[in-house]
N, C-alpha and C positions, 0 to 999 in steps of 0.2 A: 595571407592567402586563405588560412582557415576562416577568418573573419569577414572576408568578401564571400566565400563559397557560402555560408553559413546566413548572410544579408540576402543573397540572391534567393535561397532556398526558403526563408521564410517569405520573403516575396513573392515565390511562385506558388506558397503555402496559403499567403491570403486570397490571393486569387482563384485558386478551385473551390470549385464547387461538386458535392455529392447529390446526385437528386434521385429521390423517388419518381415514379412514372405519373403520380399527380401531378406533384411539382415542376416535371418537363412538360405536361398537359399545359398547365396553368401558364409557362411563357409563352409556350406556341399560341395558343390559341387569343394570346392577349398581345403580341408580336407578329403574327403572321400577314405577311402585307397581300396576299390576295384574301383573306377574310374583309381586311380591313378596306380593298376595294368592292367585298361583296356588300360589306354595310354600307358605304359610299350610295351603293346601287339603291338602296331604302330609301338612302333621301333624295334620291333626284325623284326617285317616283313618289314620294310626297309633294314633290313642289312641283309634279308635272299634276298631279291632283288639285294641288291651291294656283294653277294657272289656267288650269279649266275652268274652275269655279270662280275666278275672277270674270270671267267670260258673260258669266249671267249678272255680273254689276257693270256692264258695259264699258265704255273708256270716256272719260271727261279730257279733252287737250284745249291749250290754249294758242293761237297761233299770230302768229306778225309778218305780214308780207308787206315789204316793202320794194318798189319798184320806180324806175324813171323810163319813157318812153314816149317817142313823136308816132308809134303806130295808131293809125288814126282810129281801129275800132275800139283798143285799151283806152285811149284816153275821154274817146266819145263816153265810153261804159263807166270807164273811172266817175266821170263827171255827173253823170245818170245815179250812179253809187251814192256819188256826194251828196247830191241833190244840188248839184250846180248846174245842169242846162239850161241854157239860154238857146232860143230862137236866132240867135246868132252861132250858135254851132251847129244847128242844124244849115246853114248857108242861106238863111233868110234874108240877111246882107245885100242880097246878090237877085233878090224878087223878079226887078226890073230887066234880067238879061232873060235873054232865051232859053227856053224850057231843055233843052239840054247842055244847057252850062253847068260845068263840073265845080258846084261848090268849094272855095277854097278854104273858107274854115273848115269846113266838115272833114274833107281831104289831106289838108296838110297843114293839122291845130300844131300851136307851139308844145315842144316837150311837156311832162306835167309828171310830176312823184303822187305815187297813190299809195297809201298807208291803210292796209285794212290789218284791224287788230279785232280774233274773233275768239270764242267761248263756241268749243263745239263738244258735244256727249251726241255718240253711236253706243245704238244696244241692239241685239238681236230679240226680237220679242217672242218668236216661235222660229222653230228650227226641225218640226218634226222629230222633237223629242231626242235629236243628235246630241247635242251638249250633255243632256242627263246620261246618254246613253254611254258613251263618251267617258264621261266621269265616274258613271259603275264600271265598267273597261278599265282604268285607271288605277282602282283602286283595288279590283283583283290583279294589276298589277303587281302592285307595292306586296298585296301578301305574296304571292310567286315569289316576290325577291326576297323578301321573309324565309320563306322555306328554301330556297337556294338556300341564303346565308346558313339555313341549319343544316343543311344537308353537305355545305363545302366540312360545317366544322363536323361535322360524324366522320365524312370523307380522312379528313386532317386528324382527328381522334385513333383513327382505327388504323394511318398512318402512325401516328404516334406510337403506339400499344404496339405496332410491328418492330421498330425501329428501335423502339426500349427493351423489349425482352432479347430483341436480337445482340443486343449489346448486352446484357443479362449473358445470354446464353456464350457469346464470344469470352466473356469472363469468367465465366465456369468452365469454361472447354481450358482457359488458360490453368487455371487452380487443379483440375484434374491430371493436368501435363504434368503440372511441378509436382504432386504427389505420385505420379508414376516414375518422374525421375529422381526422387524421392528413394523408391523403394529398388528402381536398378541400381542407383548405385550405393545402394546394401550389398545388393546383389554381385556387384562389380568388386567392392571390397573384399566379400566373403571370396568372389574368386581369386582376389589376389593371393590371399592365407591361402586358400587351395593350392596353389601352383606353387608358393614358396614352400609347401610343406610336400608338394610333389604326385598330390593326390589329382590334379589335373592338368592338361596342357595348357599351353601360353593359349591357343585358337579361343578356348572358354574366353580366356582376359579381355581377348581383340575383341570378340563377338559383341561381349558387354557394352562396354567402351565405345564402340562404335553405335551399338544403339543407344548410348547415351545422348551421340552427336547428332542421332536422327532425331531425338528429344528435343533436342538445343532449338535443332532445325524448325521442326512443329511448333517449337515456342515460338522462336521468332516469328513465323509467319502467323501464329494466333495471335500473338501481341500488334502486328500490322492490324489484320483485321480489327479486331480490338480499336484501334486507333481510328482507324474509314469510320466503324460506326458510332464513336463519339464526337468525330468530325463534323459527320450525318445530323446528331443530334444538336451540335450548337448550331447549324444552319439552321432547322425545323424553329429549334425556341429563338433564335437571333440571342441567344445567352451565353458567352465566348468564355464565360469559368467554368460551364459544367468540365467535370473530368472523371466524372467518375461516376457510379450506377448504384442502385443499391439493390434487394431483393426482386428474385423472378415477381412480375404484375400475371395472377389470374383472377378472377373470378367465378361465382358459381351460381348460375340463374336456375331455372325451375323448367327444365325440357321436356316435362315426362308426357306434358298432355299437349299432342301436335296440333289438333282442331284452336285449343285456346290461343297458342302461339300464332294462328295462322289467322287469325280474329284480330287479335290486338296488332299484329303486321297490316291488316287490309285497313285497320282504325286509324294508325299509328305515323307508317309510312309517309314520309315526306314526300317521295316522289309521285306515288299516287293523289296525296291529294294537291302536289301542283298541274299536276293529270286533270284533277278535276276540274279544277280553276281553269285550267287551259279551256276543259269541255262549255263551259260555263260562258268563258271570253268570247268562243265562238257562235254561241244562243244569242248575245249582243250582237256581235257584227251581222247577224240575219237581222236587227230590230234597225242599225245602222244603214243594212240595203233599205230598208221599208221603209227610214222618213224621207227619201228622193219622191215618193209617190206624195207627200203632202205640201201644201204651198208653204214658203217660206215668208215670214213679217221682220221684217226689222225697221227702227226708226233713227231718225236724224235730227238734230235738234241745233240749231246755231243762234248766236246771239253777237252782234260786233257792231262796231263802229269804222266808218271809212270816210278820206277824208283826204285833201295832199299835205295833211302834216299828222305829228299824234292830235286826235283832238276826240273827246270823249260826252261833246254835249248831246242833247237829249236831240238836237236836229242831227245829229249824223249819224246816230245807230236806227239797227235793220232787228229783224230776226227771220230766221227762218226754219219753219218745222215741219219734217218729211215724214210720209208714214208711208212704207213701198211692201206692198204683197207680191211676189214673185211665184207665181204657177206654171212648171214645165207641163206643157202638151203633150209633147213626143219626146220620147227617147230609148230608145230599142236596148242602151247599153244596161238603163234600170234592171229587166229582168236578167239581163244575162248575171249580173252584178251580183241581185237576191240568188240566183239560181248556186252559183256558185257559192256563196255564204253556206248553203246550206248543204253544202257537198261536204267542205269543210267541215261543217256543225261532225253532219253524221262521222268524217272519217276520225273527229276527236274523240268521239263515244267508242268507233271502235279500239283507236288505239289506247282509250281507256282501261277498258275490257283485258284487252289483251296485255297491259303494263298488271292489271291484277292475278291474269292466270299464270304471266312469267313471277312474280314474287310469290305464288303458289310453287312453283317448282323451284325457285331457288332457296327456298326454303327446306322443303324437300329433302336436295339435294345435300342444303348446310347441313340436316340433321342428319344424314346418313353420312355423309363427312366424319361430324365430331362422333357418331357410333364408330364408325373404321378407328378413328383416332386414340380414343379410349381403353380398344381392344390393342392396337399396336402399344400402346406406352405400357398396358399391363405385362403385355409379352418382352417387352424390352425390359422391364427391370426383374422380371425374374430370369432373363437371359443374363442381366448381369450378374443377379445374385449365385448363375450356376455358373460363368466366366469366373468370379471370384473365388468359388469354392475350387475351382477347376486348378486356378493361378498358383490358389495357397497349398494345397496337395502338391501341384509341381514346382513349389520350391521346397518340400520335403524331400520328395523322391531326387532333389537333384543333389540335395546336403548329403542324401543315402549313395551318391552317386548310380541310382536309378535310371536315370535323363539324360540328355544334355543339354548343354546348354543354349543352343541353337532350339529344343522341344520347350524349353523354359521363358524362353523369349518369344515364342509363337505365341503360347498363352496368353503372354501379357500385353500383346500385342492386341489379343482378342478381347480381353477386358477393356484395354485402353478404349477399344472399338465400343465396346459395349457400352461403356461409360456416354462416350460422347452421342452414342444411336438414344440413347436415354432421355442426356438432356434435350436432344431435338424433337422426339417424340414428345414430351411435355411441353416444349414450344410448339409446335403443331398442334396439339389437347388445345391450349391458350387460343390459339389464332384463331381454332374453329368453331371458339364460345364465342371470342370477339365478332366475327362475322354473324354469329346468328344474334347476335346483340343489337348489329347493323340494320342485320333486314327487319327488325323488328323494332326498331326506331329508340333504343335506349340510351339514354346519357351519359357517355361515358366518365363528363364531370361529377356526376354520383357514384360513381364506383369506388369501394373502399375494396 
């Protein structure tokens, strides 16, 4: 039994894993399946860019129609094709009848297979500059998707950096518990000797004791939590050994000068400058309304051979080469078309605009955040530091039988409090550098 127990445990010994918050950065972000559909999205829109651009090398096909039929103007035409008419198919046969005798060759020729095997290349030669226009459209596409993909992994980063300290913080709040019940049941002990020696009643004992049980309690349900968020975490990385966390993740950027921060945000920002690109996209689609107003050229080019079998001599091929200019006169929908583009154009500049004055105030806002932040965590750990002084005097006063015990437990009660206001305000500090790290477009894969 000792020796299965002892196989299983090393077994579940190889399999954890301890991570840093890089190191849970580094699976997620190299495992996450909507990233790796946002990268997906790059390459369709490079090969919707090399499908445009195949556009101005036209299309070469080659074709083989083959067919049988007694309809008499197919086969009239086939025979024309071939270079097989004869003045007996036109019903020449038939001179000597009268002038509305319905030819019977011409009318009703025997079946006949006509084989045309042809070489044809279609190219658009002017398009009113659509295709080019088309293809700059395109290619501010692909960056858009670009900046998506950075802007899901910041999204997923800042995810991240929440999800790790909070499991951080769930594992301090646990360590905190046990050093409190830790120190009742010193407490608890000391009360036993009291009572045995008569210096106080059994109620001291139970009081203890029972807040022991509310200890037990608290653990248990921080060790749940505890568990959700490493749960949480092997979702995020698709990494089913993490089990474990290591030190709080903060960092320390350079806030002091707001104008600089709010500079490098308007430089920086993803979402602005797929803002811009969007503004950008829509200046083409007004160049898009404007090539309907120019004629359109495109050519046709064919070269084949026909024949009622395959046959590839020099008497049976044709060619034939089209060159067609297409100029619309009227069309009322044109301006409505342009008019509209440019409705569009301008409401992109606005909501340009206005995507820059909102990451002006949310920046703002981040840094008056992390200032609130700062001043709370300072106040929380000198709270704690006079909780503790507070704790340690009432358990003098209580050895002096000063207190009771029930005054001695409130305390500690207040510390425990304090403890845990502590570690969350330090998480909160974290969360409120991270976010202004966000709007400000920084990496969170460089963060040491």
């Amino acid at each position: 039994m000792y020796k299965l127990s002892l196989y299983f445990f090393l077994v579940s010994f190889s399999f954890a894993q301890t991570v840093n918050f890089n190191e849970l950065l580094s699976y997620t972000l190299k495992n996450n399946k909507d990233l790796k559909t946002s990268k997906l999205n790059i390459d369709l829109s490079e090969l919707n860019v090399k499908k445009l651009e195949a556009l101005s090398f036209g299309k070469l096909s080659i074709i083989n129609e083959t067919n049988r039929t007694n309809h008499s103007g197919y086969v009239f035409n086939s025979k024309l094709s071939s270079r097989e008419a004869t003045f007996k198919d036109f019903g020449f046969a038939q001179m000597n009848e009268p002038i509305n005798t319905q030819p019977k060759d011409l009318n009703y020729p025997s079946s006949r297979t006509n084989i045309n095997t042809k070489l044809t290349y279609d190219i658009p030669l002017f398009t009113g500059y659509k295709i080019k226009t088309q293809k700059d459209i395109l290619k501010l596409e692909k960056k858009i998707n670009k900046l998506k993909y950075n802007m899901n992994k910041t999204e997923l980063s800042l995810e991240v950096f929440k999800a790790y300290n909070s499991t951080v913080v769930a594992k301090e709040y646990i360590k905190a518990l046990k050093e409190s019940k830790y120190t009742i049941t010193q407490v608890f002990k000391r009360a036993q000797a009291f009572h045995k020696e008569g210096l106080i009643t059994s109620i001291d004992v139970k009081q203890a004791k029972a807040y022991i049980y509310e200890i037990n309690a608290k653990l248990s349900e921080a060790k749940k939590s505890l568990n959700f968020n490493l749960a949480y975490l092997r979702f995020l990385s698709s990494n089913d050994k993490i089990s474990d966390v290591k030190s709080f993740k903060s960092f320390n950027l350079d806030f002091l000068n707001k104008n600089a921060l709010l500079t490098k945000a308007l430089n920086q920002k993803d979402e602005l400058k797929a803002m811009k690109l969007y503004k950008q996209i829509s200046k083409k689609n007004i160049d898009i309304a404007k090539s309907s107003y120019y004629p359109q050229i495109y050519s046709h080019l064919e070269y084949g051979y026909n024949d009622n079998r395959v046959n590839f001599s020099d008497e049976k091929d044709y060619y034939n080469a089209v060159i067609a200019v297409k100029y619309t006169l009227f069309d009322n929908t044109r301006d409505a078309n342009y008019q509209k583009n440019r409705i569009l154009h301008h409401k992109a500049s606005i909501n340009y605009e206005k995507q820059k004055d909102y990451i002006k105030l949310e920046l703002s806002n981040a840094l008056e955040n992390l200032k609130s932040k700062k001043v709370i965590q300072k106040e929380k750990k000198q709270f704690l530091n006079l909780t503790n002084l507070i704790f340690k005097q009432s358990e003098k006063m209580y050895k002096n039988h000063l207190i009771s015990m029930t005054n001695l437990l409130e305390q500690k009660a207040k510390y425990e409090q304090a403890k845990a206001q502590l570690i969350q305000a330090k998480f909160a500090k974290a969360l409120a550098i991270a976010k202004i790290a966000k709007i400000i477009n920084i990496n969170f894969e460089g963060l040491k």
